[in-house]
C-alpha positions in Angstrom: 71.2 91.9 95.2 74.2 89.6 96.1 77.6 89.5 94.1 79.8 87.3 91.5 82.5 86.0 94.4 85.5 85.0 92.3 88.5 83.1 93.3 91.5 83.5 91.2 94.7 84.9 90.6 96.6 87.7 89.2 95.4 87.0 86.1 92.0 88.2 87.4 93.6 91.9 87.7 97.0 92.4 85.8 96.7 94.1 83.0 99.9 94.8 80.4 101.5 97.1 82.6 100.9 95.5 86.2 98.5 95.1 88.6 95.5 96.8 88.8 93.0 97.3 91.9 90.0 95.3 92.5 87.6 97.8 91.4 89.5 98.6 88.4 86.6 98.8 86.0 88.6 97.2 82.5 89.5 93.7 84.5 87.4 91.5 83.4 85.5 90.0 86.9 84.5 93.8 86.8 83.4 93.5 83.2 81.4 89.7 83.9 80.2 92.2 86.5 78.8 95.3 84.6 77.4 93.2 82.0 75.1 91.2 84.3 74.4 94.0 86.8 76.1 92.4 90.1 78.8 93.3 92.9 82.0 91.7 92.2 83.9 90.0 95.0 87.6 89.4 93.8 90.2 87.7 96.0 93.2 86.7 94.1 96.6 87.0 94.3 99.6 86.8 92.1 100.8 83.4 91.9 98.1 81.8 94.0 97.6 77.8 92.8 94.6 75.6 93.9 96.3 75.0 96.9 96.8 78.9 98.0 92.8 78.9 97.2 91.9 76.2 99.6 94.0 78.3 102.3 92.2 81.5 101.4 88.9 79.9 101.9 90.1 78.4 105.1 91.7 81.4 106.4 90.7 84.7 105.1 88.0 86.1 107.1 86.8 88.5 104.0 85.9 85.5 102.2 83.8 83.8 104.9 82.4 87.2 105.1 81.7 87.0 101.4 80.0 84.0 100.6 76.8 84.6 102.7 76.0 87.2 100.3 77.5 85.3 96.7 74.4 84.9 94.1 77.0 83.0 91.9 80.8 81.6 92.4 83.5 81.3 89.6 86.9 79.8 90.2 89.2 80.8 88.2 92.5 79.9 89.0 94.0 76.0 88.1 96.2 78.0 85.3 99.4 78.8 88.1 99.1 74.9 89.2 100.0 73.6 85.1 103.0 75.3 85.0 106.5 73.4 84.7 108.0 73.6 88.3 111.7 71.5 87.7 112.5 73.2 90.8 110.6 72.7 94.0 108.0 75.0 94.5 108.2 75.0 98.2 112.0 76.4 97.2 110.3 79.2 95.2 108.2 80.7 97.8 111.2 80.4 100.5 113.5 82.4 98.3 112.0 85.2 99.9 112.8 84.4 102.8 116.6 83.7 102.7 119.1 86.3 104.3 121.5 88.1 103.8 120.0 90.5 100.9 123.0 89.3 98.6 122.7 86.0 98.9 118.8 85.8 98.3 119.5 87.9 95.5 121.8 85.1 94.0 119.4 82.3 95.1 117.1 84.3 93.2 119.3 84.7 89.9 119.9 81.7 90.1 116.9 80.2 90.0 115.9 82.1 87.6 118.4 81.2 85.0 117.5 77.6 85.7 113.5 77.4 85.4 113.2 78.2 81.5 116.2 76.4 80.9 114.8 73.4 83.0 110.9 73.7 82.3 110.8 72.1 78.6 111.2 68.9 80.7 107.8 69.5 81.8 108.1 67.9 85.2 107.4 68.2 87.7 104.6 70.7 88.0 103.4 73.3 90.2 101.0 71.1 91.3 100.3 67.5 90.3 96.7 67.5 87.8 95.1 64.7 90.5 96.1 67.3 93.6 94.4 70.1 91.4 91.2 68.6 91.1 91.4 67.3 94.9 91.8 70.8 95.5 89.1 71.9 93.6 87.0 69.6 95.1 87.7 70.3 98.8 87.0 74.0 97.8 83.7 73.3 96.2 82.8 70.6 99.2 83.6 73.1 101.9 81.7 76.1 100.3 79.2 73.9 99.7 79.0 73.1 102.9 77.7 76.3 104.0 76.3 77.4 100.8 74.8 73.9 99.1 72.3 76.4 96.8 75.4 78.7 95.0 75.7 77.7 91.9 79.2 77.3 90.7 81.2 78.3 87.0 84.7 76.5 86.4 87.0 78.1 84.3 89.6 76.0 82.9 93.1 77.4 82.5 94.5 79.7 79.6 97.6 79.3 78.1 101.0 81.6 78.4 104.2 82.5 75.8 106.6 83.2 78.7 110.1 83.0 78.4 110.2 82.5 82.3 109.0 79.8 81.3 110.6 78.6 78.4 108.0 79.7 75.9 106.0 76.3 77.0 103.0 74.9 78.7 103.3 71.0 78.5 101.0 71.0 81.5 98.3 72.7 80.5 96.3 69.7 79.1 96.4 67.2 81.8 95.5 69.9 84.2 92.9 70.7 82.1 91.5 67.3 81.3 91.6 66.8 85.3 89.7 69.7 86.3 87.2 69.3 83.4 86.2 66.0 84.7 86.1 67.0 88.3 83.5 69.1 86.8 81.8 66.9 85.1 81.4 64.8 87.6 79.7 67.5 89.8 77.7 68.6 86.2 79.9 72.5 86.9 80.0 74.3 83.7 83.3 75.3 82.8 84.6 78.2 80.8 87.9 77.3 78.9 90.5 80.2 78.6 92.1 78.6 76.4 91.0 79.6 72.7 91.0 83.3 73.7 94.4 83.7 75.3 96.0 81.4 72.5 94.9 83.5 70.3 95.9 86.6 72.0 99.1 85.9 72.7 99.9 84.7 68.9 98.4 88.2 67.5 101.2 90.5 67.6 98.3 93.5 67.3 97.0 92.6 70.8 98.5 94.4 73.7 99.7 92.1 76.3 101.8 92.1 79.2 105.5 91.6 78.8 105.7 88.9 81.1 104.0 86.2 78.6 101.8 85.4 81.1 99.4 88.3 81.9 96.8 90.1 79.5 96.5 93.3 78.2 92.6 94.8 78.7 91.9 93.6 75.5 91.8 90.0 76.2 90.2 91.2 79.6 87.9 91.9 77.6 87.5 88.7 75.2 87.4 86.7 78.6 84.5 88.6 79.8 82.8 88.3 76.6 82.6 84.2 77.3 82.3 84.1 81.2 79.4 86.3 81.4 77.1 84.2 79.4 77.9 81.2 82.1 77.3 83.4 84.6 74.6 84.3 83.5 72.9 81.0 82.7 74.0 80.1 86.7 72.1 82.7 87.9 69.5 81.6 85.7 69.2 78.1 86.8 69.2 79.5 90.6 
């Protein structure tokens, strides 16, 4: 039997304390995974747009390694790329970079005091909605390249109540409208995270992680409760 290969990001495996391993059991790739009886292949990392997908495709030998074997791929990422970015996100992912210690530290700070303040302007984003679905479709055009018979699950991004922020998400529809028509086009089902982590996030009595932006294993849960059945229809239709 082959695997689920999914693509995401830390979403896929932080739970309401932190990061959790790849095999942790209560993530809910894992859970998609127990419930239909399959592998799971998980590469994601934290902060990972559609952009840092098409690299890991491109680049990451444990993918290519991967994909011979998928019965079914999901993509679930698209959620990092709708965020408000008022600051370049090339400067973000240099910040790391900067020496000495002190003075990244204050590049840091200060950025940080600037993006919630900054983000209720909603523009730019992470990543332009036309460049996510061109994104989305070089991964799915290159994968199906290789693999033209894997069938292929979309899930649409969730939502967030981070104060990093600014306790808003003005992007989230246009990124959603443009990936949901990619898909259309290319008649993918899509999953839409939306509903569940709404509603998650506005119910005080679900545990979820500090940030505003990752899930407790509850809402791990709820997602796995809608993926699966796509999944499973997908392996289905094979």
């Amino acid at each position: 039997m082959g695997s689920i290969l999914v693509l995401g990001d830390s979403l896929s495996f932080y739970g309401a304390t932190g990061g959790l391993p790849a095999d942790d059991e209560r993530i809910w790739p894992n859970l998609v995974g127990a419930e239909l009886g399959h592998d799971v292949e998980l590469f994601a990392r934290i902060g990972w747009t559609s952009r840092d997908i098409w690299w890991a495709i491109t680049q990451d030998p444990r993918v290519w390694a991967a994909v011979p074997h998928a019965d079914v791929l999901v993509l679930a990422f698209g959620g990092m790329d709708s965020l408000p970015s008022p600051l370049p996100t090339a400067l973000r992912e240099q910040i790391r970079y900067v020496r000495p210690a002190k003075l990244r530290q204050a590049v840091r700070g200060a950025y940080g005091w600037l993006q919630p303040r900054l983000s209720p302007v909603g523009w730019p984003m992470a990543i332009p909605p036309a460049e996510t679905a061109r994104y989305f479709e070089k991964v799915r055009g290159a994968l199906a390249h290789l693999r033209p018979d894997l069938p292929i699950v979309v899930c649409l991004p969730p939502t967030h109540d981070s104060p990093y922020y600014g306790n808003v998400h003005p992007g989230r529809i246009p990124t959603t409208v443009a990936i949901s028509e990619w898909a259309h086009e290319h008649d993918l089902p899509t999953v839409d995270f939306y509903p569940v982590t709404a509603e998650a996030f506005a119910d005080p009595s679900v545990e979820m992680n500090p940030d505003g932006i990752h899930w407790g294993l509850e809402a791990h849960g709820r997602i796995a409760e809608i993926v699966a059945p796509a999944v499973r229809d997908a392996l289905a239709a094979r």
